[in-house]
C-alpha positions in Angstrom: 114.3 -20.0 24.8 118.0 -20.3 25.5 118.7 -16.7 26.2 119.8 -17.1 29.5 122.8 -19.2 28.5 124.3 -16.0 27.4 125.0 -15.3 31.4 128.2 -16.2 32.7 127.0 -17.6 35.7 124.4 -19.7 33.4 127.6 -21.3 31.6 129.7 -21.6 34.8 126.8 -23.5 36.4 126.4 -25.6 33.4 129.8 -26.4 33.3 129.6 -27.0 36.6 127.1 -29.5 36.5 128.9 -31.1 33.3 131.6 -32.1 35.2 129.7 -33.5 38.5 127.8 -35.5 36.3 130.4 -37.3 34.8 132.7 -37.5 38.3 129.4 -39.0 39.7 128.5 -41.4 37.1 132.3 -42.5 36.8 131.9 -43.4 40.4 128.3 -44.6 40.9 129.0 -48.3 39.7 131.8 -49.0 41.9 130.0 -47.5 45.3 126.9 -48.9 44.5 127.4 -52.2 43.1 129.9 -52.2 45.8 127.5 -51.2 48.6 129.3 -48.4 49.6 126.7 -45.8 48.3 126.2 -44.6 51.8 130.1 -43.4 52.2 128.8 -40.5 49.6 125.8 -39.3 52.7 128.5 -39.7 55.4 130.9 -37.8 53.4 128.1 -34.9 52.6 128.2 -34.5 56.0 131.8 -34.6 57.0 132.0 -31.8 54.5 129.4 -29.9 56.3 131.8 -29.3 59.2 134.7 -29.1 56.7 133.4 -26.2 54.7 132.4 -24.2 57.8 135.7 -24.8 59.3 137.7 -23.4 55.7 135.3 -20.4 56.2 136.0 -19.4 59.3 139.6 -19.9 58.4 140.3 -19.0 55.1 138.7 -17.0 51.9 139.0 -20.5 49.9 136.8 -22.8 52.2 137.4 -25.5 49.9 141.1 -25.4 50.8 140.4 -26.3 54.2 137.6 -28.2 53.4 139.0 -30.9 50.9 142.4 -32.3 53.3 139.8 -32.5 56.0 137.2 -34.5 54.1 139.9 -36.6 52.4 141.5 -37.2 55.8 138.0 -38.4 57.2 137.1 -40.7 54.2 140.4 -42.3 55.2 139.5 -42.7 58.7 136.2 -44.4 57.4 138.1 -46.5 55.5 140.5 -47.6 57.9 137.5 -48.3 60.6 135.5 -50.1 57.9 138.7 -52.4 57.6 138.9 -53.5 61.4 136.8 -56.3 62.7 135.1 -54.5 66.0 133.3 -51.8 63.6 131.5 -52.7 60.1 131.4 -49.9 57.3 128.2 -48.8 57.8 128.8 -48.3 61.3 132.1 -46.4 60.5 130.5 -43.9 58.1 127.7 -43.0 60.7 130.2 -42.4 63.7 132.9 -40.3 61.7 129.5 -38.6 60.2 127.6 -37.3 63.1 130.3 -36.3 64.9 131.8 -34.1 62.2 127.9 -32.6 61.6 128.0 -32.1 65.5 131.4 -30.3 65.5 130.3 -27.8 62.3 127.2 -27.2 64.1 128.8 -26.3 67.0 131.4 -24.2 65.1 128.2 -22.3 63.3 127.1 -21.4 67.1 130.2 -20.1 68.7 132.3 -19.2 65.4 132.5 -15.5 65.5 131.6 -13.5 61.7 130.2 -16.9 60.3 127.6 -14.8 58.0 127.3 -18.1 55.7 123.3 -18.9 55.5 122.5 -22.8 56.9 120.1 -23.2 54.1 122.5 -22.8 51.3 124.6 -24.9 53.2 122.5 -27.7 53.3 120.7 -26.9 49.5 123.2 -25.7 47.7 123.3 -22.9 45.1 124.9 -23.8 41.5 124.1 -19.9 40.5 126.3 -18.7 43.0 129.6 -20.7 42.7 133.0 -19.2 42.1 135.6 -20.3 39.3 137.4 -21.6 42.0 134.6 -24.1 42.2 134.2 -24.5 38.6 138.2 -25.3 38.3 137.8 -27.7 41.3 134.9 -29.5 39.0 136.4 -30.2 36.5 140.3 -31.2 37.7 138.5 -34.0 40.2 136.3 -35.1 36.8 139.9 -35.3 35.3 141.2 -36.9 38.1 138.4 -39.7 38.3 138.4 -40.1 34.7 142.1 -40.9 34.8 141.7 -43.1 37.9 139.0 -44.9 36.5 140.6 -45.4 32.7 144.1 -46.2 34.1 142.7 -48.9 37.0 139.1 -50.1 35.5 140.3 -54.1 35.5 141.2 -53.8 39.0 138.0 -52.1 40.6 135.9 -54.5 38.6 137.1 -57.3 40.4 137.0 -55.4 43.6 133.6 -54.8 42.9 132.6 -58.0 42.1 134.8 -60.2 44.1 137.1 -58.8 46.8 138.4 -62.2 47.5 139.5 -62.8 43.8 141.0 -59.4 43.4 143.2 -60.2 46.7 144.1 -63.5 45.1 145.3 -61.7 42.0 147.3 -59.7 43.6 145.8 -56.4 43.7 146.3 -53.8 46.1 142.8 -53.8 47.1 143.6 -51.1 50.1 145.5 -48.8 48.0 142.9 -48.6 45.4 139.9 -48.4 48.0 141.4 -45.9 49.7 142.3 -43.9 46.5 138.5 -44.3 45.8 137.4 -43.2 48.7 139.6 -39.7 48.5 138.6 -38.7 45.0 135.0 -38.9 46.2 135.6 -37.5 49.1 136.6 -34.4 46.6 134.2 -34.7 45.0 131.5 -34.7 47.4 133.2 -31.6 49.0 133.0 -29.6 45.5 129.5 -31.3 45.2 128.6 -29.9 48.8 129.4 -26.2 47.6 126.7 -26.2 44.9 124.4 -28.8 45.4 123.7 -28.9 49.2 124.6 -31.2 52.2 121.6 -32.5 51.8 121.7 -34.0 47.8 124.7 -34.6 47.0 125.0 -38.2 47.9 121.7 -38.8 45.0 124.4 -37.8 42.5 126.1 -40.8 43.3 123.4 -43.6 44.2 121.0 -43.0 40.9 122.8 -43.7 37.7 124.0 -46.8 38.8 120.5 -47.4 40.3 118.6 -46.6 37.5 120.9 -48.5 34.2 121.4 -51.5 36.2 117.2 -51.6 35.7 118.2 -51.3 32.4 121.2 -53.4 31.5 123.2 -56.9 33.2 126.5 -55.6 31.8 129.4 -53.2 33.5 129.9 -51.2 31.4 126.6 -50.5 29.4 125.5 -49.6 33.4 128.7 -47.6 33.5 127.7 -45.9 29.9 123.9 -45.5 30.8 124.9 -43.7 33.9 126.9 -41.6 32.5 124.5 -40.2 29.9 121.0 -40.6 32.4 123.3 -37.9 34.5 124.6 -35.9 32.1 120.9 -35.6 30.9 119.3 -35.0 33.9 121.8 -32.7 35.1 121.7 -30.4 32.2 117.8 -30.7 32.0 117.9 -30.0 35.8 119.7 -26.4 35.5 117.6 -25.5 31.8 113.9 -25.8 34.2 115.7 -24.6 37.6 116.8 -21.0 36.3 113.6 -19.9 35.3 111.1 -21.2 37.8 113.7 -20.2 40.3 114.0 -23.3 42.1 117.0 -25.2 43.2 118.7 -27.1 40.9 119.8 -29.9 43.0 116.4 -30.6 44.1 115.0 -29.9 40.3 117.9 -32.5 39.8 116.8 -35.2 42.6 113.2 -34.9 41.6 114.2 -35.9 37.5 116.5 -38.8 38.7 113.1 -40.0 40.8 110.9 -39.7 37.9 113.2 -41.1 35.7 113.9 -44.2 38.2 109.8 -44.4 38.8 108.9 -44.6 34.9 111.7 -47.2 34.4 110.3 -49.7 37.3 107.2 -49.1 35.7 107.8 -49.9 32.2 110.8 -52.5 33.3 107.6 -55.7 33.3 106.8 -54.6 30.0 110.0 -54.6 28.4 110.6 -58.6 30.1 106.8 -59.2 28.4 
C-alpha cells in the first residue's frame, strides 16, 4: 500500500507538500480574516509571468521569478495604501497586466519549450530540490515571522486602528507579509499550478473558523485540516494519476461541504 513512498520523487513531493501546508496555514488566518485572501490569486498570477520570464532567462526560474513577484506584491501593497485605488482594485491591475505580459512573452519568447498546462496545474512529481529547498526555507521563514511577530498581526487583523494606536509598524509588517507570501505563492506556482494555489491559502482558515471563535484554535485547525488534506491529496493523486493540486482542491471542498453540513447539528 505504501510502496511507492520508496521513490524519491514520492518523498520529495511529500515533503514538498509538508512544507506548503504549513507556510499556507501559517498564513491563511491573517489574509483571510484580514480580507486579503484575494492578494494570494493576484500573486498566482503575477508569478505566471515571473516564472516564464526566469525561464527564458535563467536555468533557475525561480531566481528570476521570486524578486519579481516580491517586487509586485510591494507595488500592490503600496497601491492598496493610496486613497484613489482600493486593494481589491490594486491586486487586479498589477494582476492582469503581469498575466498579459507572460502571455505575450510565451508568444514571442524564442526556445520557451515549457508546457501552458503545467504552468497553470502544476506538477508536484516533477519538481527539483531546488524547489523542495525553496519549500521548506519560506516554511522557516513564515514560521519565524509568524512566532517572533504573532501579538502584532493579531491586532492588525482584528483592528488596524488599535494596532496603529499601539504603536506598531503596521506598514512594515504588511509589507513583510505580503513578500513572504509572495514566495510562497511563487514556490506554490511551480508545483501546484497558476490556477490552485491561491485555495491553499483561503481554506484552512475558511474551514476552522466553521469550527472554532478563537485565533488560534483556527490557527491550529488550519494547520492540521492542511497538513491532512495535503498529504491525503498526494497518497490518492499518484496512483490514479491525477493532479495533486486538484486532488487537493477537491478534499478541501468536501471537507468545507460536510462541515457546513453538520455545522446546524453540532449548534442543536
Amino acid at each position: 500500500m505504501f510502496d511507492f513512498f520508496q521513490y524519491e520523487f514520492i518523498q520529495q513531493a511529500m515533503i514538498i507538500g509538508i512544507a506548503l501546508a504549513v507556510s499556507a496555514a501559517l498564513l491563511s488566518p491573517f489574509l483571510v480574516l484580514n480580507q486579503q485572501a484575494m492578494i494570494a490569486d493576484g500573486l498566482a498570477h503575477v508569478s505566471f509571468a515571473g516564472i516564464i520570464l526566469g525561464i527564458l532567462l535563467s536555468e533557475e526560474a525561480l531566481f528570476i521569478a521570486i524578486p519579481f513577484v516580491m517586487l509586485a506584491s510591494l507595488l500592490i501593497k503600496y497601491l492598496s495604501t493610496t486613497k484613489t485605488i482600493n486593494g481589491d482594485a490594486a491586486i487586479g491591475l498589477v494582476s492582469a497586466v503581469s498575466f498579459a505580459i507572460g502571455l505575450i512573452l510565451i508568444k514571442k519568447g524564442e526556445g520557451f519549450s515549457v508546457s501552458i498546462e503545467s504552468m497553470l496545474v502544476g506538477n508536484i512529481f516533477t519538481a527539483t530540490q531546488t524547489e523542495m529547498w525553496l519549500s521548506i526555507i519560506i516554511m522557516g521563514l513564515i514560521g519565524a515571522f509568524i512566532l517572533l511577530s504573532y501579538r502584532k498581526l493579531l491586532l492588525m487583523t482584528y483592528d488596524m486602528d488599535y494596532a496603529r494606536f499601539s504603536k506598531i509598524n503596521v506598514q512594515f509588517y504588511g509589507y513583510l507579509l505580503s513578500g513572504l507570501t509572495a514566495i510562497f505563492i511563487v514556490v506554490g506556482v511551480r508545483t501546484i499550478g497558476t490556477l490552485l494555489i491561491s485555495a491553499f491559502v483561503v481554506f484552512p482558515s475558511i474551514i476552522s473558523s466553521q469550527l472554532t471563535k478563537s485565533f488560534k484554535n483556527t490557527l491550529l485547525l488550519g494547520l492540521i485540516s492542511s497538513l491532512f488534506v495535503v498529504i491525503v491529496g498526494i497518497f490518492i493523486a499518484h496512483p490514479l494519476e491525477i493532479p495533486v493540486g486538484s486532488t487537493i482542491v477537491i478534499l478541501y471542498a468536501i471537507i468545507l461541504l460536510i462541515v457546513l453540513t453538520m455545522k446546524p447539528l453540532w449548534r442543536k
